[in-house]
C-alpha positions, 0 to 999 in steps of 0.5 A, spaced: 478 336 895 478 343 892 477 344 885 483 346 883 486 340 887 481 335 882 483 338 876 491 337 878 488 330 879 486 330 872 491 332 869 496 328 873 491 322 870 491 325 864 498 325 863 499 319 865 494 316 860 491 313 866 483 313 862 478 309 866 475 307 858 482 304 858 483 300 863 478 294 862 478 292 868 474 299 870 471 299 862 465 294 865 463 299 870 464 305 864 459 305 861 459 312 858 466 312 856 464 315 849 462 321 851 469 322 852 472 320 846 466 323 842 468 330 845 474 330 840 470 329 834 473 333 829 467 335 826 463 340 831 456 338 830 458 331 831 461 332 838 455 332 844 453 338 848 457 340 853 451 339 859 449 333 856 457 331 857 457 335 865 450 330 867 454 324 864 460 325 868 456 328 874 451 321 873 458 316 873 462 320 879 456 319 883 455 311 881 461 310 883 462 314 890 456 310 892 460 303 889 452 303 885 453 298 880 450 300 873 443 298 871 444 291 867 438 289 862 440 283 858 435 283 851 435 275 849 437 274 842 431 270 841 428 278 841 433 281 837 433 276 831 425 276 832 424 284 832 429 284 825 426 279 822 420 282 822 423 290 820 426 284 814 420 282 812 416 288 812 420 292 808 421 286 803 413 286 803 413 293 801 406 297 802 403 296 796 400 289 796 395 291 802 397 285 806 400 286 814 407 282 817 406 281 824 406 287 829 413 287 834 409 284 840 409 290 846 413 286 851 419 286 846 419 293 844 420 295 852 425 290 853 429 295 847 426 301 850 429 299 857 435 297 854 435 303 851 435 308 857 440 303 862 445 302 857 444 307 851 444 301 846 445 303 839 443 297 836 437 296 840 435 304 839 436 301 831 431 296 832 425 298 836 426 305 831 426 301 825 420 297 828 416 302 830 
């Protein structure tokens, strides 16, 4: 297909309000899909650069026109609840006391860091940032 007959494909799409991040059968298999909606973002500064939205979207266009599922790391709760009770519980000790709350055990910030780069959680961004 030429480019000028993808970008009539878009249009036409677009037109029809036929958006992959809106039909939630395919939503599951978007996991991008506020890249796309983050590009109207009023404020300039907010919106993403430009390349990082083309590899975005050239990453997902290859997923799908290899039918490669997308990569699923699933974090416990148990996890999650631990590593925040730890952030809690450092930042009600304070630092002046001297005394030390329990490291986040390693193997727990990699299944943040892997959650992280697979899927772009932003809550387990938040919680292996604020533990580290």
């Amino acid at each position: 297909m030429s480019l000028e007959g993808m970008s009539n494909t878009i249009r036409t799409k677009l037109s029809a309000k036929e958006l992959p991040w809106k039909n939630e059968d395919d939503r599951q298999s978007w996991s991008d899909y506020n890249i796309v909606q983050s590009c109207w973002n009023f404020c300039a500064v907010l919106r993403p650069p430009s390349s990082y939205v083309a590899q975005t979207l050239l990453d997902y266009y290859t997923r799908r026109s290899v039918n490669a599922q997308l990569p699923t790391h699933k974090v416990k709760k148990e996890v999650e609840d631990t590593v925040y009770g730890r952030i809690l519980a450092s930042r009600q000790q304070g630092h002046d006391d001297g005394s030390r709350v329990d490291p986040v055990p390693l193997a727990y910030a990699r299944m943040l860091k892997t959650s992280i780069d697979t899927q772009n959680n932003l809550h387990h961004s938040f919680l292996l940032g604020a533990a580290i």
